[in-house]
MARRORO-970269 format. One record per atom (N, C-alpha, C): residue number from 1; residue in one letter; atom name; y, z, x. Coordinates in steps of 0.2 Angstrom, whole numbers, plus 5000, padded with zeros to 4 digits. Each point is the difference from the previous one (the first is absolute). Layout:
<sites>
+-----+----+----+------+------+------+
:   i : aa : at :    y :    z :    x :
+-----+----+----+------+------+------+
: NUM :  A : CA :    Y :    Z :    X :
...
+-----+----+----+------+------+------+
</sites>
This chain:
<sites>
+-----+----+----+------+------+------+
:   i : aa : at :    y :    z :    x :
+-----+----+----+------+------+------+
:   1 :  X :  N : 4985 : 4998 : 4956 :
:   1 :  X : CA : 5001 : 4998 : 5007 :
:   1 :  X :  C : 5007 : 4996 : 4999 :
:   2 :  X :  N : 5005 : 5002 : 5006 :
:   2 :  X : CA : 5007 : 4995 : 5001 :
:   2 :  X :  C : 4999 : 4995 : 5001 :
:   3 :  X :  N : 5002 : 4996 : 4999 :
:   3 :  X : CA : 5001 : 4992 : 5002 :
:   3 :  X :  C : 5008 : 4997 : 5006 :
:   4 :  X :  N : 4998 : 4995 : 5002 :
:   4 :  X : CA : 5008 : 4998 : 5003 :
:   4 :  X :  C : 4999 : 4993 : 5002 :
:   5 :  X :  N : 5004 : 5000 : 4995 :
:   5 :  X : CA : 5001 : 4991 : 4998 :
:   5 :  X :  C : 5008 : 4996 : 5005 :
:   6 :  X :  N : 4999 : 4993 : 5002 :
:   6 :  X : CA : 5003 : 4997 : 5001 :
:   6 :  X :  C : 5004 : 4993 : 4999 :
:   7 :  X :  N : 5003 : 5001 : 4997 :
:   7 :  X : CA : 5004 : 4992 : 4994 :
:   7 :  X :  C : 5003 : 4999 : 5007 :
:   8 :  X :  N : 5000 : 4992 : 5000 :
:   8 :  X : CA : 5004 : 4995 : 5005 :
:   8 :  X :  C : 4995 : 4994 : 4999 :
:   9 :  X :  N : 5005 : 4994 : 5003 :
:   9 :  X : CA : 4997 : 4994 : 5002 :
:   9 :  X :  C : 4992 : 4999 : 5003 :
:  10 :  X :  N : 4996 : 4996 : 5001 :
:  10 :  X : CA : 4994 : 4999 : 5000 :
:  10 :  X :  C : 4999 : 5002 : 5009 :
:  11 :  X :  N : 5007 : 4996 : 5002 :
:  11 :  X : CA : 4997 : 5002 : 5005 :
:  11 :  X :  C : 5003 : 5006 : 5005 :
:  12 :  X :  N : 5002 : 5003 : 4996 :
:  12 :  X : CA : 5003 : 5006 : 5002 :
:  12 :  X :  C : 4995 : 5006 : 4999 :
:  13 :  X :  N : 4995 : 4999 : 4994 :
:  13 :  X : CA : 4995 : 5006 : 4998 :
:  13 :  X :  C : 4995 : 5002 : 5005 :
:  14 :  X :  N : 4998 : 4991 : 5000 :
:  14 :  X : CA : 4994 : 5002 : 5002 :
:  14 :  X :  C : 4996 : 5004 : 5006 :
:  15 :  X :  N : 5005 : 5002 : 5004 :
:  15 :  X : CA : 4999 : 5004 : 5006 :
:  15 :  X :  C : 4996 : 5005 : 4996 :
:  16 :  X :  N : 5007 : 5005 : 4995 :
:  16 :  X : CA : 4998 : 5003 : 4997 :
:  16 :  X :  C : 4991 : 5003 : 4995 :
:  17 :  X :  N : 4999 : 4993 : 5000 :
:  17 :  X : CA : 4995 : 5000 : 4996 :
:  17 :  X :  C : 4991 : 5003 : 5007 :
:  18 :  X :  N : 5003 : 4997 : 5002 :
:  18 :  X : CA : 4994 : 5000 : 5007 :
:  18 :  X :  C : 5004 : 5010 : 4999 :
:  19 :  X :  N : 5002 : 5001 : 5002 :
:  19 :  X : CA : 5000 : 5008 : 5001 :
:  19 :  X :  C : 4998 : 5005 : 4994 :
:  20 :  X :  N : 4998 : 4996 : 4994 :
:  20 :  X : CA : 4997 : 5002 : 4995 :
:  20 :  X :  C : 5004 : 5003 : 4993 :
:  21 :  X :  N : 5006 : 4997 : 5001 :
:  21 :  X : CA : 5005 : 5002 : 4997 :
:  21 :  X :  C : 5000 : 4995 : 4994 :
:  22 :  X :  N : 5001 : 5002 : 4992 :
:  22 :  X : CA : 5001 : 4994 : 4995 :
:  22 :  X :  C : 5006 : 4997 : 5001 :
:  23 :  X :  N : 4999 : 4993 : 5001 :
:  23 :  X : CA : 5006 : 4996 : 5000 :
:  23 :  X :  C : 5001 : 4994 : 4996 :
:  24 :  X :  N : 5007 : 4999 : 4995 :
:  24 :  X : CA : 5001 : 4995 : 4997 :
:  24 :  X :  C : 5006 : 4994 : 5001 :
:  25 :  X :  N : 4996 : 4995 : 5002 :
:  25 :  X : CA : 5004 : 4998 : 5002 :
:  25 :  X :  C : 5002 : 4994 : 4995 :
:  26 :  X :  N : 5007 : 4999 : 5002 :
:  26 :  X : CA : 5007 : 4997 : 4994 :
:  26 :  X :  C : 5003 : 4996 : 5003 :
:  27 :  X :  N : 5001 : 4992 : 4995 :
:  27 :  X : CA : 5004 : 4996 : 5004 :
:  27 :  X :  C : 5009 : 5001 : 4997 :
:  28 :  X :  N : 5003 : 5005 : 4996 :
:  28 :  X : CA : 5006 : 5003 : 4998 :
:  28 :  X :  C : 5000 : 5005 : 4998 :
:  29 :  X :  N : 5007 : 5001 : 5001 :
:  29 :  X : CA : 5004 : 5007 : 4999 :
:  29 :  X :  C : 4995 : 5000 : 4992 :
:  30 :  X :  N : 5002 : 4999 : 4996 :
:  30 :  X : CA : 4999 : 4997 : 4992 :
:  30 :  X :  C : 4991 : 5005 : 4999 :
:  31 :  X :  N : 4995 : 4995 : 5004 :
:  31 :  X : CA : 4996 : 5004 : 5002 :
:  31 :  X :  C : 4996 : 5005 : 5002 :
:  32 :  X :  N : 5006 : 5001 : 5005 :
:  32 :  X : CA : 4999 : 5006 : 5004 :
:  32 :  X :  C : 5001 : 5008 : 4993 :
:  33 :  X :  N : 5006 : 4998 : 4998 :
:  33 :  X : CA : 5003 : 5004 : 4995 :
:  33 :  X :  C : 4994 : 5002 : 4993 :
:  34 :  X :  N : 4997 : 4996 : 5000 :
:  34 :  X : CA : 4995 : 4998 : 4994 :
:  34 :  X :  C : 4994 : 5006 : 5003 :
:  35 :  X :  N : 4998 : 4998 : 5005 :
:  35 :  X : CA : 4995 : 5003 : 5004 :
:  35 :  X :  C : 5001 : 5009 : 5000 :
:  36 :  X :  N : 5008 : 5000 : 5003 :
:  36 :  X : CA : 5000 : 5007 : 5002 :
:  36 :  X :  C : 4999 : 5002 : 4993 :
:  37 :  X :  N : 5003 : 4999 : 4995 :
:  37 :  X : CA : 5000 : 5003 : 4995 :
:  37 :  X :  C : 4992 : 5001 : 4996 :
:  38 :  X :  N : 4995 : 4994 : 5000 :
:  38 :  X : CA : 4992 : 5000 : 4999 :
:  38 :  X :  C : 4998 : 5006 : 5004 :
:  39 :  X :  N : 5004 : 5001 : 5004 :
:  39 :  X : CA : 4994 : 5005 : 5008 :
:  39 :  X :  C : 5002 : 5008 : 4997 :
:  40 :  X :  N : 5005 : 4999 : 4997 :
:  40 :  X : CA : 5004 : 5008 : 5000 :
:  40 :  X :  C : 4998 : 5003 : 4993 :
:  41 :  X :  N : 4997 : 4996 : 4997 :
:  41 :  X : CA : 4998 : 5001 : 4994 :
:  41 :  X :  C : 4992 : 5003 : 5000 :
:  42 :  X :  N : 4997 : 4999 : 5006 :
:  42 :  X : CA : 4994 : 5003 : 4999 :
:  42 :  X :  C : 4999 : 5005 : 5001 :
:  43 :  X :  N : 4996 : 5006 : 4994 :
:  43 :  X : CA : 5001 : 5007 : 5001 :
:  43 :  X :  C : 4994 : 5002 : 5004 :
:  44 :  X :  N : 4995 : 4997 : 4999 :
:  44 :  X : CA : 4994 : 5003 : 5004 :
:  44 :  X :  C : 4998 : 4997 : 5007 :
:  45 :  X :  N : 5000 : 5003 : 5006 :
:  45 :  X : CA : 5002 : 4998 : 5007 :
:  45 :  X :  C : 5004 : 4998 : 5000 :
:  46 :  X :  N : 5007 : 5003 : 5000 :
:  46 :  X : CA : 5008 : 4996 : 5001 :
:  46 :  X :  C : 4998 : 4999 : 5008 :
:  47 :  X :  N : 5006 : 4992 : 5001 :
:  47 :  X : CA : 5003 : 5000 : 5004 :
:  47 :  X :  C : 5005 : 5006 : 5002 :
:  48 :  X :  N : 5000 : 5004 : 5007 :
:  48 :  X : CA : 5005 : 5004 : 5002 :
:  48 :  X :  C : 5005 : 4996 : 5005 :
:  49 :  X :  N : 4999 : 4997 : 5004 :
:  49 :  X : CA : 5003 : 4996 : 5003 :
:  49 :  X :  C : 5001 : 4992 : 4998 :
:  50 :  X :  N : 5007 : 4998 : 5001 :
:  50 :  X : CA : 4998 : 4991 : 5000 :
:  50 :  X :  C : 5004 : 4999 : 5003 :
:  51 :  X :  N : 4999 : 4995 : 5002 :
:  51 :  X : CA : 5003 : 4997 : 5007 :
:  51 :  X :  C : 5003 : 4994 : 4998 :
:  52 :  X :  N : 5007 : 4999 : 5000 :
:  52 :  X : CA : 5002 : 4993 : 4998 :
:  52 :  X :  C : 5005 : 4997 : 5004 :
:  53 :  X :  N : 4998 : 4993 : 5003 :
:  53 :  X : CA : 5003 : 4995 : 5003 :
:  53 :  X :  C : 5007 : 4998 : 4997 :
:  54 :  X :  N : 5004 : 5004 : 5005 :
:  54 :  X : CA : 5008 : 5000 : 5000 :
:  54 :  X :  C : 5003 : 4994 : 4994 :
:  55 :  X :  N : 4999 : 4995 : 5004 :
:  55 :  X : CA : 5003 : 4993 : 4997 :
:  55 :  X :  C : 4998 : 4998 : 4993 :
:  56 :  X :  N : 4997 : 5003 : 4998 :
:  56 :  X : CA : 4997 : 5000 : 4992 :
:  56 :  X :  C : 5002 : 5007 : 4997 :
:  57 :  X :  N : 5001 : 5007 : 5001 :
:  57 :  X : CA : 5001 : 5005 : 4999 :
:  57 :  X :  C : 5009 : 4999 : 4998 :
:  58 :  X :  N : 5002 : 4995 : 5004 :
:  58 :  X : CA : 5009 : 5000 : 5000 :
:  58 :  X :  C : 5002 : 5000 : 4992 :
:  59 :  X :  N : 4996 : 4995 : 4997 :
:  59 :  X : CA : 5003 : 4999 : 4995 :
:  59 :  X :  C : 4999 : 5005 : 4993 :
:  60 :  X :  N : 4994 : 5003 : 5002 :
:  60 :  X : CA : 4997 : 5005 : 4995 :
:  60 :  X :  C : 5001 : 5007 : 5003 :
:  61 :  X :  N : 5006 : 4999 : 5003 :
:  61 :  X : CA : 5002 : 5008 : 5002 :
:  61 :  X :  C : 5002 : 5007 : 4995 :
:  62 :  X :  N : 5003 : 4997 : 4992 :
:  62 :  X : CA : 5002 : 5006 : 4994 :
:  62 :  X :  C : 4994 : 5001 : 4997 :
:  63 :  X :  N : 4994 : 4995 : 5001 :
:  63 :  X : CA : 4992 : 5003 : 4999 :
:  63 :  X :  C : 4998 : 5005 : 5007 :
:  64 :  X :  N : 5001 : 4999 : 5002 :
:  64 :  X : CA : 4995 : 5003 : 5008 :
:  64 :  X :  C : 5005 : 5006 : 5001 :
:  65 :  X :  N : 5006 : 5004 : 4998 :
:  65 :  X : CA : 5004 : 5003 : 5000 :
:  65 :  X :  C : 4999 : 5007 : 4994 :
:  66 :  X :  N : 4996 : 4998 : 4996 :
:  66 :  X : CA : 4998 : 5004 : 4992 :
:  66 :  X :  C : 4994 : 5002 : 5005 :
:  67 :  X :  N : 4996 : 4998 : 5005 :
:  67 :  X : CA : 4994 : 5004 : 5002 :
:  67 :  X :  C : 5004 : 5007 : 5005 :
:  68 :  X :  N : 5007 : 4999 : 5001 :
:  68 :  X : CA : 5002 : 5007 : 5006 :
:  68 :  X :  C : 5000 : 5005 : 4998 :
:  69 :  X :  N : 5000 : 4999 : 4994 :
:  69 :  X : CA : 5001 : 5011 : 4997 :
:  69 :  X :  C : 4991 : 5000 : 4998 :
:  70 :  X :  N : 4995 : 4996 : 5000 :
:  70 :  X : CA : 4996 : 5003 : 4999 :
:  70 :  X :  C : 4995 : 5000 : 5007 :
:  71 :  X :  N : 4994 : 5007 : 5003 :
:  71 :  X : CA : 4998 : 5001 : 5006 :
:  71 :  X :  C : 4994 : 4993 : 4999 :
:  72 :  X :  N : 4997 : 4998 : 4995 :
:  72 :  X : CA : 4994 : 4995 : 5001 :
:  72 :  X :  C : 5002 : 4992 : 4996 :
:  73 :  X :  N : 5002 : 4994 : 5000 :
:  73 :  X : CA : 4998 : 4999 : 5008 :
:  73 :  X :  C : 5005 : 4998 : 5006 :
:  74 :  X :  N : 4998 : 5002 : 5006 :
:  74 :  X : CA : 5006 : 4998 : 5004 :
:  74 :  X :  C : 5001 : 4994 : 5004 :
:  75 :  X :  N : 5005 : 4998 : 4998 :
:  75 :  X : CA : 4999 : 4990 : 5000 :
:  75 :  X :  C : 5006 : 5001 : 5007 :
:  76 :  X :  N : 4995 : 4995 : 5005 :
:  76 :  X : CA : 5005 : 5001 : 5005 :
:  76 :  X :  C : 4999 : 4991 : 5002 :
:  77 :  X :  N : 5006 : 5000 : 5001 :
:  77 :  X : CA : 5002 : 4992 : 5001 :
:  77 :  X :  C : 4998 : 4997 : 5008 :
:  78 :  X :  N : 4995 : 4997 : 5001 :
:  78 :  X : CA : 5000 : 4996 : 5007 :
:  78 :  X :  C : 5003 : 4994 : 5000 :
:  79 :  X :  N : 5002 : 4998 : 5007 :
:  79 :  X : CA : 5001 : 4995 : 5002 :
:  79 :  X :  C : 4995 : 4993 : 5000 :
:  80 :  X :  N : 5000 : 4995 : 4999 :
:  80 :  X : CA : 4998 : 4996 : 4996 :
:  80 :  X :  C : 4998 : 4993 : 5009 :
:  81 :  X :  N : 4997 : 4996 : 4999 :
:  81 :  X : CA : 4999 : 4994 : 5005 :
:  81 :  X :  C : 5005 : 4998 : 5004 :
:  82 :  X :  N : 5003 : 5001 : 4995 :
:  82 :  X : CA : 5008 : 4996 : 5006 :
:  82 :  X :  C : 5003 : 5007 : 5001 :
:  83 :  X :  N : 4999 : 5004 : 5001 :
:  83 :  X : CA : 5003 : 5006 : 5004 :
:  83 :  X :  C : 5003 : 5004 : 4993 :
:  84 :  X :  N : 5003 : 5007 : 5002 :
:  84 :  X : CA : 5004 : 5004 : 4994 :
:  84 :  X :  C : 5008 : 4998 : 5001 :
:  85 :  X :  N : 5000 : 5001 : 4992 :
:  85 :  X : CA : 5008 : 4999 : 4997 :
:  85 :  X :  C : 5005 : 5005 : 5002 :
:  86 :  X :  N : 4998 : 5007 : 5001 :
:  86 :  X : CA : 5003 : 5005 : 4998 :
:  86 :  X :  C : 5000 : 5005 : 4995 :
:  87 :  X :  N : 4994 : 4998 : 4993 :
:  87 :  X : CA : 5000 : 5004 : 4996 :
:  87 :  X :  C : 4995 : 5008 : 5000 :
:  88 :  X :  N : 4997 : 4996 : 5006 :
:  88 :  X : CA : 4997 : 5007 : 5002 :
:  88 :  X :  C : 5001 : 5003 : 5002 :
:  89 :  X :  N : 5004 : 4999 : 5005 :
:  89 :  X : CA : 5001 : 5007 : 5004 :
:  89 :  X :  C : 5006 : 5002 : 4997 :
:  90 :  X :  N : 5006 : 4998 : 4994 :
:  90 :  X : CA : 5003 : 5002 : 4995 :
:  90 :  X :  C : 4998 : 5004 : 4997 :
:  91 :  X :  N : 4994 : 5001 : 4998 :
:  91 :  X : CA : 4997 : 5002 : 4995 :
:  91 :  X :  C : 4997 : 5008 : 5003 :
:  92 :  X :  N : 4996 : 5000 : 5008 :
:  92 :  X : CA : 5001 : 5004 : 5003 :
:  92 :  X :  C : 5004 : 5005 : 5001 :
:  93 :  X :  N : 5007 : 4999 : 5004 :
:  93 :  X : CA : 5006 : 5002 : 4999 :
:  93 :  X :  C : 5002 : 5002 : 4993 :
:  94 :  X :  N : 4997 : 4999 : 4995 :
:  94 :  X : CA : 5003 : 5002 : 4995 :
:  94 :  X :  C : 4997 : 5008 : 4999 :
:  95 :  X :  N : 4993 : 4997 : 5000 :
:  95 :  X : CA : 4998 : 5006 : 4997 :
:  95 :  X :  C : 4996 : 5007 : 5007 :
:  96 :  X :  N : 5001 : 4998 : 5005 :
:  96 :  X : CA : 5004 : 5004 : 5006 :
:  96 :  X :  C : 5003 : 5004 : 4999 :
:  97 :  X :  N : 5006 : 4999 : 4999 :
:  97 :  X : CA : 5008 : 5002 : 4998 :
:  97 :  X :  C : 4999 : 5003 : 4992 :
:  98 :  X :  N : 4997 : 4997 : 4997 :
:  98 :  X : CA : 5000 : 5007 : 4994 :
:  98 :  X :  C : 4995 : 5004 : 5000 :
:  99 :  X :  N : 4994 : 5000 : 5006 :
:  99 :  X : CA : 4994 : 5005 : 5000 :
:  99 :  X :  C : 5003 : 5005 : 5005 :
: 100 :  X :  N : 5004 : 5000 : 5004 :
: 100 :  X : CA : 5005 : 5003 : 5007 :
: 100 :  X :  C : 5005 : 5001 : 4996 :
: 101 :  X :  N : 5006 : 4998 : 4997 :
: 101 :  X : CA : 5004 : 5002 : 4997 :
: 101 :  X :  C : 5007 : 4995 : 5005 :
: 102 :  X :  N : 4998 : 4996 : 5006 :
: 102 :  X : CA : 5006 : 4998 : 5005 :
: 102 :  X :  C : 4996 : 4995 : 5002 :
: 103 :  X :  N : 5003 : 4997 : 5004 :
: 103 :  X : CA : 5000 : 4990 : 5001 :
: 103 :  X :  C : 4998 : 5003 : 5009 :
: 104 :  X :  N : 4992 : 4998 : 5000 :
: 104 :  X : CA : 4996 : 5005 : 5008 :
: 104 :  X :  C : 5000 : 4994 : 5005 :
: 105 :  X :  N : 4999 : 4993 : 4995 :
: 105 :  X : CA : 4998 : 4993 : 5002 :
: 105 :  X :  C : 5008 : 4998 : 5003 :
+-----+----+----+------+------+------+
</sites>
């Protein structure tokens, strides 16, 4: 069975969790980073999706970037309490534009 996991602040999860989704929540980058790495490591019901709170994901971007060339798992950045940064919809536009071949956005 897939899993879909959610790293962010405590109070950014726990919608999340009410939807039935595994979520862990982090008071830093530091740990957020710790986390994803723990979560990616499990071979038996991986996570296929994770959802990571923008504002914590900023700093740990050259980790979150070694998942692009692989199909599992697909780490996509949400916007965080206090609203989005931009690294999501970056991220979006990114891989848009290389799955189309041109900038559609």
């Amino acid at each position: 069975m897939y899993k879909i996991a959610v790293i962010g602040g405590s109070d950014s999860v726990v919608g999340f969790r009410a939807l039935g989704l595994d979520t862990f929540p982090v008071s830093d980058a530091a740990e957020a980073r710790k986390t994803l790495h723990d979560i990616t490591r499990i071979e038996e019901d991986p996570y296929v999706i994770i959802y990571i709170e923008e504002t914590l994901a900023e700093p740990m971007m050259d980790e979150i970037r070694k998942f692009t060339a692989r199909p599992t798992p697909a780490i996509i950045l949400i916007p965080g309490r206090n609203g989005p940064i931009g690294l999501g919809q970056a991220a979006l536009k990114q891989a848009v534009e290389q799955a189309v071949g041109s900038d559609i956005l």
